[in-house]
MARPADREN-617089 format. One record per residue: residue in one letter; x negated, y, z negated of N, C-alpha, C in turn. Coordinates in steps of 0.2 Angstrom, whole numbers. Atoms other than C-alpha are relative to their C-alpha. Last residue first. Layout:
! residues N
A, X, Y, Z, X, Y, Z, X, Y, Z
...
***
This chain:
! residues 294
X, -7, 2, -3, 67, 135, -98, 2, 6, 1
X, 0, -4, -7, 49, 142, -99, 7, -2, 2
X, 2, -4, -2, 48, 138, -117, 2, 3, 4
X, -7, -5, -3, 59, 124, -120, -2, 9, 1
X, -1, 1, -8, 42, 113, -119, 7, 5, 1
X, 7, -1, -6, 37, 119, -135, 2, 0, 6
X, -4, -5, -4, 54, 118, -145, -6, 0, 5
X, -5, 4, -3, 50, 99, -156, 3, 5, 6
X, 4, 6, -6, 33, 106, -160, 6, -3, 2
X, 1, -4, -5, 43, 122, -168, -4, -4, 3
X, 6, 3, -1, 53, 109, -178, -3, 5, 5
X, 3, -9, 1, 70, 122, -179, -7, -4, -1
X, 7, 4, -1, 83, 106, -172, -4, 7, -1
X, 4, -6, 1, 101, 111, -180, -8, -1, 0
X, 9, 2, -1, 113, 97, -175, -4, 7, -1
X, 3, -7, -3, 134, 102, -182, -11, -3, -1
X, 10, 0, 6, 142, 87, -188, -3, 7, 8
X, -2, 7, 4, 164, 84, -183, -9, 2, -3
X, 7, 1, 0, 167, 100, -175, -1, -3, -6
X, 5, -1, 5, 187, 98, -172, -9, 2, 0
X, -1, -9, -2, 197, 100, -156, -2, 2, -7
X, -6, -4, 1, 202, 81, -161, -2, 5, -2
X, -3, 7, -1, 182, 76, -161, 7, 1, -1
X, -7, -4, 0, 168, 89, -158, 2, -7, 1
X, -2, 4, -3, 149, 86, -160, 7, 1, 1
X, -3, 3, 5, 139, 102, -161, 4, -8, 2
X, -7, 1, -3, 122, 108, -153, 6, -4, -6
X, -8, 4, 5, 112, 119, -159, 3, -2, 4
X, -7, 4, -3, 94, 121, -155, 6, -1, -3
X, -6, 7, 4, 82, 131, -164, 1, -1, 7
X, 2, 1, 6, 67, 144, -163, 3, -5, -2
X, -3, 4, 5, 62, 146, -146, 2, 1, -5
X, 2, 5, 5, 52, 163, -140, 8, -6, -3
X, 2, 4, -8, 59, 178, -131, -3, -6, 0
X, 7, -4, -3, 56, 189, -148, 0, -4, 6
X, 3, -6, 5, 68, 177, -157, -6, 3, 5
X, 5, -4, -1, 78, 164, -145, 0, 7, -6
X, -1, -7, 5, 93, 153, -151, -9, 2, 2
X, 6, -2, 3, 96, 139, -138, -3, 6, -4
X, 1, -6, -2, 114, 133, -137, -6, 1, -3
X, 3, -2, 4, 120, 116, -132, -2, 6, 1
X, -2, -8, 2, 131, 109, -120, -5, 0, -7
X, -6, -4, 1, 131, 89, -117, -6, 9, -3
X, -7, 3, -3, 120, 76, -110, 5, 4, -2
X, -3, 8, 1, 104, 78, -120, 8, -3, 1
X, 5, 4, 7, 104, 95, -121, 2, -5, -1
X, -1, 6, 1, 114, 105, -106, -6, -4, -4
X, 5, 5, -6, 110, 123, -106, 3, -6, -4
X, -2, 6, -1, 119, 140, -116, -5, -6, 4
X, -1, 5, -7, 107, 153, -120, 3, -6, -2
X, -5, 5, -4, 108, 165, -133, 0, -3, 3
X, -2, -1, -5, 95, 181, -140, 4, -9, -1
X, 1, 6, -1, 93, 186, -157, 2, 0, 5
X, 2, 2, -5, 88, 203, -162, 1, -6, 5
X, 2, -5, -7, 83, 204, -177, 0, -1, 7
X, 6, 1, -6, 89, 192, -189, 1, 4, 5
X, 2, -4, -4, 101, 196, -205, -6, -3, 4
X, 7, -2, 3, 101, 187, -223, -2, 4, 9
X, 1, -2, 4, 120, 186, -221, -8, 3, -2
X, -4, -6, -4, 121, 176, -205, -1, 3, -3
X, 5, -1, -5, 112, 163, -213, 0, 7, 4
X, 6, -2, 6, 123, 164, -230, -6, 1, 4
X, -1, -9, 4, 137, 164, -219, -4, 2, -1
X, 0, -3, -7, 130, 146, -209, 1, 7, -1
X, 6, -1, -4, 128, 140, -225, -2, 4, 4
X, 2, -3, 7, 145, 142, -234, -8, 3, 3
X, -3, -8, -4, 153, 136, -215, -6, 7, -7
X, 4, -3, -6, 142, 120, -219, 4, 6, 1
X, 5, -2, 0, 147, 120, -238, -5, 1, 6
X, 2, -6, 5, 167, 122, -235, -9, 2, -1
X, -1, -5, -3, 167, 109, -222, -2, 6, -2
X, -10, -6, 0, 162, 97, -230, -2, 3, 5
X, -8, 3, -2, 143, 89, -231, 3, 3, -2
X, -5, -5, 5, 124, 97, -230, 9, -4, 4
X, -8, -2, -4, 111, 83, -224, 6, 6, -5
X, -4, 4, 2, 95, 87, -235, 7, 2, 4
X, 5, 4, 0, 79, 98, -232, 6, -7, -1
X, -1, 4, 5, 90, 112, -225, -5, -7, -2
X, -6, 2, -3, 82, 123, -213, 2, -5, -6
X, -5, -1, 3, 66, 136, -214, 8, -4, 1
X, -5, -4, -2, 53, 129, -202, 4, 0, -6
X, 4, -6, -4, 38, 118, -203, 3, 7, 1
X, 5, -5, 4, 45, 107, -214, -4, 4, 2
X, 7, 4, 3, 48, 95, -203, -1, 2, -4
X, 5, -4, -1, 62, 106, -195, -6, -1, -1
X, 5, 6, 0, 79, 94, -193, -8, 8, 2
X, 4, -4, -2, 95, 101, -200, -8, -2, 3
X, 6, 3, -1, 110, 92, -199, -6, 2, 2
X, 3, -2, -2, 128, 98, -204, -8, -3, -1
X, 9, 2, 2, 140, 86, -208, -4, 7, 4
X, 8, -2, -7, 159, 88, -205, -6, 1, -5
X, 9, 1, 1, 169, 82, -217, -3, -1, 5
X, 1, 5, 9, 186, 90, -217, -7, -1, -2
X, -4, 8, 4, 183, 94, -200, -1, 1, -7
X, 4, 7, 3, 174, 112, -195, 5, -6, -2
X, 3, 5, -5, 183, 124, -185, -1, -6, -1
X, -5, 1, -6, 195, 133, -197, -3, -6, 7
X, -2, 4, 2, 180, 133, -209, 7, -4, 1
X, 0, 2, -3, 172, 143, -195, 2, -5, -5
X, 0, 5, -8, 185, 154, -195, -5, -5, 0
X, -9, 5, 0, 187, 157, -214, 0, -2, 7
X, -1, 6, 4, 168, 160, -216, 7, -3, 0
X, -7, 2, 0, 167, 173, -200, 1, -7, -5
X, 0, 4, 8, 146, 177, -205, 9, 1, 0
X, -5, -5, 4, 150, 185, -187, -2, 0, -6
X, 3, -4, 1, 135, 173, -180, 3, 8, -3
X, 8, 1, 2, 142, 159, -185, -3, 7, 1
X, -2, 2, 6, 161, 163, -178, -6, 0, -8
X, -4, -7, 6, 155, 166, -164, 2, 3, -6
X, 3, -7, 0, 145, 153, -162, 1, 6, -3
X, 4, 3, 4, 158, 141, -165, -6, 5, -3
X, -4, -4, 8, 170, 152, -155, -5, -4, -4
X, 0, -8, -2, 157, 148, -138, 4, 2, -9
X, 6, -1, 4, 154, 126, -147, -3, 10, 2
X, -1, 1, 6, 174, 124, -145, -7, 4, -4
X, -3, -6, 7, 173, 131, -129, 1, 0, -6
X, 1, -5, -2, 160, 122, -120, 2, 5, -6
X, 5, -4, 5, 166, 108, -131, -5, 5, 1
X, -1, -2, 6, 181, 108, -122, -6, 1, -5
X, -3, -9, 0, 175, 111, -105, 2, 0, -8
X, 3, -5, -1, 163, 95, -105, 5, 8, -3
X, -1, -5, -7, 175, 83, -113, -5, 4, 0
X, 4, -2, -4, 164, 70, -123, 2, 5, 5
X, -4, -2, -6, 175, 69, -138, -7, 2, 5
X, 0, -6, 2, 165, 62, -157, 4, 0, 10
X, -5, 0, -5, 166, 46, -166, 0, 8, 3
X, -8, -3, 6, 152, 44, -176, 3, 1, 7
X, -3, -7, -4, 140, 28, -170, 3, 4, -2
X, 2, -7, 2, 134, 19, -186, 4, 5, 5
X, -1, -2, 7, 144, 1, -184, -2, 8, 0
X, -7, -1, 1, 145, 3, -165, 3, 0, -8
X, -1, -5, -3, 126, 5, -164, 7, 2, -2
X, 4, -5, 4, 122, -10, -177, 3, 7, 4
X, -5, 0, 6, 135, -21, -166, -3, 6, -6
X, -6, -2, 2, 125, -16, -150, 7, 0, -5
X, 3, -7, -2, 107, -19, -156, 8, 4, 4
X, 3, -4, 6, 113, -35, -163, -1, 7, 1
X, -8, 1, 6, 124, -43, -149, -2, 6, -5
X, -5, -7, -2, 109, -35, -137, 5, 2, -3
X, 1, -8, 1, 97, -44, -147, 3, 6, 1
X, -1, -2, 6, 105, -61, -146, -2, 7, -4
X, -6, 1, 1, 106, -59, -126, 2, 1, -8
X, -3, -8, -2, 88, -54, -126, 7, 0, -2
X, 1, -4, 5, 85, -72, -134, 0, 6, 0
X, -3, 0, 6, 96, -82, -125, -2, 5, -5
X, -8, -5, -2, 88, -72, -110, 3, -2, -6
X, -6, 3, -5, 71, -79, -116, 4, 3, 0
X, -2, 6, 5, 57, -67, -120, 7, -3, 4
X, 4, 5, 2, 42, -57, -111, 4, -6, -5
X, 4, 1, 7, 49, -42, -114, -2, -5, 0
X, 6, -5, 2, 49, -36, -94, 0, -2, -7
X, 8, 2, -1, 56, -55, -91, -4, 7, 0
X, 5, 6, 4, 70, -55, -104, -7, 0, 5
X, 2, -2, 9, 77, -37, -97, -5, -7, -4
X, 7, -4, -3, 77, -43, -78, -1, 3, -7
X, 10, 4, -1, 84, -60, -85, -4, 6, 2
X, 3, 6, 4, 99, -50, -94, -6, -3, 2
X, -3, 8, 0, 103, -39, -78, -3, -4, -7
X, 4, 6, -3, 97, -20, -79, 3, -7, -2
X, -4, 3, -2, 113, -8, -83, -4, -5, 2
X, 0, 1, -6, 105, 7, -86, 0, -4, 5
X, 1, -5, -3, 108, 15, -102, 2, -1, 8
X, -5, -5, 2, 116, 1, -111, 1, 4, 5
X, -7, 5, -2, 105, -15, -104, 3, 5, -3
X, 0, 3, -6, 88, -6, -106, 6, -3, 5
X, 2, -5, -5, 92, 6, -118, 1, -4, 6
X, -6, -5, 0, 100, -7, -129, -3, 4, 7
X, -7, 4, -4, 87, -22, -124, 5, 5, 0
X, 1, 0, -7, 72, -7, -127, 6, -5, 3
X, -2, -7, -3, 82, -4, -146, -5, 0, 9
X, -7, 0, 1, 82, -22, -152, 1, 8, 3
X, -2, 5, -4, 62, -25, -148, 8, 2, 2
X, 5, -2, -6, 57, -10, -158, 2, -3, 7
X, 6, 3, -1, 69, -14, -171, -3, 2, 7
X, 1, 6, -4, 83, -2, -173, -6, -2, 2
X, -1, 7, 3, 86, 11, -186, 1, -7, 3
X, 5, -2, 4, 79, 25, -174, 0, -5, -5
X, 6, 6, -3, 92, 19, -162, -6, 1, -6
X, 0, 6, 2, 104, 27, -174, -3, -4, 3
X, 1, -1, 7, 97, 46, -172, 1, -9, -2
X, 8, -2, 0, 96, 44, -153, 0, -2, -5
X, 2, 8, -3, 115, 40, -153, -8, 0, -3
X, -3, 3, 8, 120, 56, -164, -2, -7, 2
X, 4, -1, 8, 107, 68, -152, 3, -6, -6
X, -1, -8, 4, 114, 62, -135, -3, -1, -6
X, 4, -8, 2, 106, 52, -125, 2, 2, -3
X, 8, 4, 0, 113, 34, -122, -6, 5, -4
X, -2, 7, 9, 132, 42, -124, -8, -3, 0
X, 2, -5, 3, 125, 55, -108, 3, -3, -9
X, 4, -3, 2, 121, 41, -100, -1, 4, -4
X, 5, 5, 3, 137, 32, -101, -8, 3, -1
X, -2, 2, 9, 147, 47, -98, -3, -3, -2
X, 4, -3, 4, 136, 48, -82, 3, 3, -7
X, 7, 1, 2, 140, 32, -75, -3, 6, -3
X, 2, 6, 4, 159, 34, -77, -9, 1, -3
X, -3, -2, 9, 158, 53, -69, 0, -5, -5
X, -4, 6, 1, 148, 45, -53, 2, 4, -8
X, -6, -1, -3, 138, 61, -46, 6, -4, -3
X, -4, 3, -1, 122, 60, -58, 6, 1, 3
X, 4, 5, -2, 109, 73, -53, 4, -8, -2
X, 5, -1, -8, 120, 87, -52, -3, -5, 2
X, -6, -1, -4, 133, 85, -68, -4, 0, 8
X, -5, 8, -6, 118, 73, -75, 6, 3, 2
X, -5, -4, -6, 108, 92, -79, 3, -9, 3
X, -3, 2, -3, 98, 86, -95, 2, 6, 5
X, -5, -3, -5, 86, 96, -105, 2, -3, 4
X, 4, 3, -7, 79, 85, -120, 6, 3, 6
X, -5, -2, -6, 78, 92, -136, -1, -3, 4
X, 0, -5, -2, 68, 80, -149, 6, 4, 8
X, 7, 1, -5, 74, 69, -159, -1, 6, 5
X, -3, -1, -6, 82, 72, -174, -6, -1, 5
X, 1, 3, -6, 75, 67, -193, 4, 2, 6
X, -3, 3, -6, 81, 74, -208, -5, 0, 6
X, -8, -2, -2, 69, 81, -221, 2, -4, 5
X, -4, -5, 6, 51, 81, -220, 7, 1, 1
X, -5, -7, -3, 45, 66, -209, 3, 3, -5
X, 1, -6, 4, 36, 54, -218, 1, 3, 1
X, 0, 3, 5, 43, 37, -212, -3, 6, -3
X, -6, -4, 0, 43, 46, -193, 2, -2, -10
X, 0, -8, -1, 24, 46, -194, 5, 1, -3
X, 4, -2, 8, 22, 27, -201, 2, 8, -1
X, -5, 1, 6, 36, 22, -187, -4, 4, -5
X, -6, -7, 5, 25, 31, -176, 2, -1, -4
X, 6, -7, 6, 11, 16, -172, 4, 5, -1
X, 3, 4, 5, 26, 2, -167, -3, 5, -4
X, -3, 1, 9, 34, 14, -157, -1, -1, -5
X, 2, -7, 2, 18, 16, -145, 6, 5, -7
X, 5, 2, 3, 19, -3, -143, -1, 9, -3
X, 1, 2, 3, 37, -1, -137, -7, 0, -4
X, -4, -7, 7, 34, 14, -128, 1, -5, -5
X, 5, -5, 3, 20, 3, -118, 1, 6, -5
X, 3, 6, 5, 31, -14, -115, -4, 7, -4
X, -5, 2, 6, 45, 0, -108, -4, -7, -6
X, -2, -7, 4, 34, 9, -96, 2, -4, -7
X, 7, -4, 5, 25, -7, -91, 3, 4, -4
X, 4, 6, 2, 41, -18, -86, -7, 3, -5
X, -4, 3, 7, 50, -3, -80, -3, -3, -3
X, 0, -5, 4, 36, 0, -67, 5, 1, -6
X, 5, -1, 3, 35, -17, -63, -3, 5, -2
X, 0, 4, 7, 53, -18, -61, -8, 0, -2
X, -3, -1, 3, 53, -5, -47, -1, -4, -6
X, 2, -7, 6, 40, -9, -40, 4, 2, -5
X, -6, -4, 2, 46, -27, -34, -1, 5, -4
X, -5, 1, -5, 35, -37, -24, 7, 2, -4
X, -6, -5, 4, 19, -30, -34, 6, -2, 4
X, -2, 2, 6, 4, -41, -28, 7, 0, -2
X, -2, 3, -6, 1, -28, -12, 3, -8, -3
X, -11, -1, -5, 2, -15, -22, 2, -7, 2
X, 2, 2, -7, -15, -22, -33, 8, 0, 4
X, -1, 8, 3, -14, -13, -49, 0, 2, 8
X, 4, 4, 0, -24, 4, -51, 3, -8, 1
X, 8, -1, -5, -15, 17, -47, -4, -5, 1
X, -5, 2, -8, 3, 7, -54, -6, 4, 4
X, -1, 7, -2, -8, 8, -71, 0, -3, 7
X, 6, 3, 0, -12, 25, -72, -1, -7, 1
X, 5, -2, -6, 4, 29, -66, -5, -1, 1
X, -2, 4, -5, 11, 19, -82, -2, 3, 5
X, 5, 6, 3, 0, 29, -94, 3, -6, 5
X, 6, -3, -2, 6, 46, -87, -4, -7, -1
X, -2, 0, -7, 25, 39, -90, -8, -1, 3
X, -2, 7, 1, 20, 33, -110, 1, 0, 9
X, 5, 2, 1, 11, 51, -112, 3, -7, 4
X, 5, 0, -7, 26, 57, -103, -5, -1, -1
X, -4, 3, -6, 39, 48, -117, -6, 4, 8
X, 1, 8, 1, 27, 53, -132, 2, -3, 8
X, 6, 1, -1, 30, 73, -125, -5, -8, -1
X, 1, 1, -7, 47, 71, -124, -7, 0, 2
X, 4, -6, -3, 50, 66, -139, -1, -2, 6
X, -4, -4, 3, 64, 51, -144, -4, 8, 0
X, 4, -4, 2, 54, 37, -141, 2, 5, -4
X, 7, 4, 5, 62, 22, -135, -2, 4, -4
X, -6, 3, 2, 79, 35, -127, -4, -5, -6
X, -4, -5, 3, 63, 46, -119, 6, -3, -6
X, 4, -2, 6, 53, 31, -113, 2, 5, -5
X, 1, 5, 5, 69, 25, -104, -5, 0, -3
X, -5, 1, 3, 72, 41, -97, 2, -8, -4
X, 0, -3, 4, 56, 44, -91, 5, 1, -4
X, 6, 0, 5, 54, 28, -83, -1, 4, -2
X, -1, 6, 4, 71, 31, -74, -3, -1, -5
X, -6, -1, 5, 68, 48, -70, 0, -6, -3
X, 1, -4, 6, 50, 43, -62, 6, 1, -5
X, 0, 1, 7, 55, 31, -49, 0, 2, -7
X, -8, 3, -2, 56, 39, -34, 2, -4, -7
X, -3, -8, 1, 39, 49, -40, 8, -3, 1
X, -1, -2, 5, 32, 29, -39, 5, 6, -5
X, -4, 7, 2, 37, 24, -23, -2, 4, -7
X, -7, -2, -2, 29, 42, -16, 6, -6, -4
X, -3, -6, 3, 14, 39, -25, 8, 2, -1
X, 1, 1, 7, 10, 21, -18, 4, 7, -6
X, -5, 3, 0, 15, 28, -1, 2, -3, -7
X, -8, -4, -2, 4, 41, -2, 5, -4, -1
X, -2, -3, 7, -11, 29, -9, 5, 6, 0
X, 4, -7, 2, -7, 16, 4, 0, 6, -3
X, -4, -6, 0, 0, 0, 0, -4, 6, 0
***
């Protein structure tokens, strides 16, 4: 295979292995070390061997997040506060066309999913991605891990029954949570404590994830009354200036809070009967890096 063509076969491939290192992962910087190291591979292996790029680009990407999940557990095991993974700008209204297949993706990505893969064995969360996300066959999942299909098959039982125990229930319509998460705002940055208590569910969550790097809760905040209590008292201490942008975040609507032109957060919420069920608040300033030049 010629080293154009090699290339070109590969770049056709790239979303996929970066979207099943991202789903494994949960950074996006982890997930293109893990792509860049699959490249490095696919240059060097013998094309003409390969009688199905595709899988053998799968096949690496997903044995090398695995093994790169292994060495983080110890990291995320000491992470300050809540845990979220990192943003990751989606656009599947443009690059996915089929509305079915990108409900499913945008379910595989979003921030409340992400969070419970992270409670799944190394092995049990590449059969989820693998077979959830993107629909690979039982034997093409057991021959990139190396195990029998009875035994990916047991996995998936597990890696799917653990998901659907934790998942929260939450509404995927775009326009509603458009709107739901525009007055949400509003509401927030009014310090409007009766409106957003009007918003919020009964027991809506709010979830702060900063490392410790940043000013945010160190501990999930429950009700309604103590997340809108919050959001006041944030609104309350005054910020200069703050700028707004909507953009797609891991599959759904989200808003980027800029100071001085610069990152500071992520918000996005989850919405369930025209409610907002847990409010995501990502303010790790190694988790905004890349959202720089967005």
């Amino acid at each position: 295979m010629a080293t154009d063509t090699a290339t070109e076969v590969f770049e056709e491939h790239r979303p996929v292995l970066m979207g099943v290192a991202y789903r494994m992962l949960g950074r996006v910087a982890d997930a293109e070390d893990v792509v860049q190291e699959t490249w490095l591979r696919w240059s060097a292996a013998e094309h003409g061997e390969v009688r199905v790029p595709r899988a053998y680009l799968v096949r690496t990407t997903t044995r090398l997040a695995i093994d790169r999940l292994r060495r983080i557990k110890s990291r995320r095991e000491a992470y300050v506060g809540p845990w979220l993974p990192e943003p990751l700008v989606t656009d599947l209204a443009r690059t996915v066309p089929d509305a079915a297949e990108r409900a499913v993706l945008a379910d595989t990505v979003s921030l409340a999913v992400m969070v419970v893969l992270e409670s799944l064995s190394p092995l049990e969360r590449a059969v989820f991605v693998l077979r959830e996300a993107f629909g690979f066959p039982f034997t093409e999942i057991a021959t990139t891990l190396d195990r029998s299909e009875q035994a990916v098959r047991q996995l998936a039982t597990r890696a799917r029954r653990h998901v659907d125990e934790r998942r929260p229930r939450y509404d995927v319509d775009p326009v509603e949570r458009r709107d739901l998460t525009e007055r949400f705002l509003a509401a927030a940055v009014d310090g409007d404590l009766d409106g957003l208590v009007a918003l919020l569910a009964p027991d809506a969550r709010l979830v702060g994830d900063s490392g410790g790097k940043a000013k945010a809760p160190v501990r999930v905040i429950e009700s309604a009354d103590k997340v809108a209590r919050f959001l006041d008292g944030v609104a309350r201490q005054g910020i200069a200036d703050p700028r707004f942008r909507f953009l797609e975040v891991n599959g759904g609507v989200a808003v980027l809070v800029l100071f001085g032109g610069k990152p500071d957060s992520v918000l996005q919420i989850d919405v369930s009967e025209g409610r907002v069920q847990c409010v995501h608040i990502v303010r790790n300033p190694d988790k905004l890096l890349h959202l720089a030049d967005v």
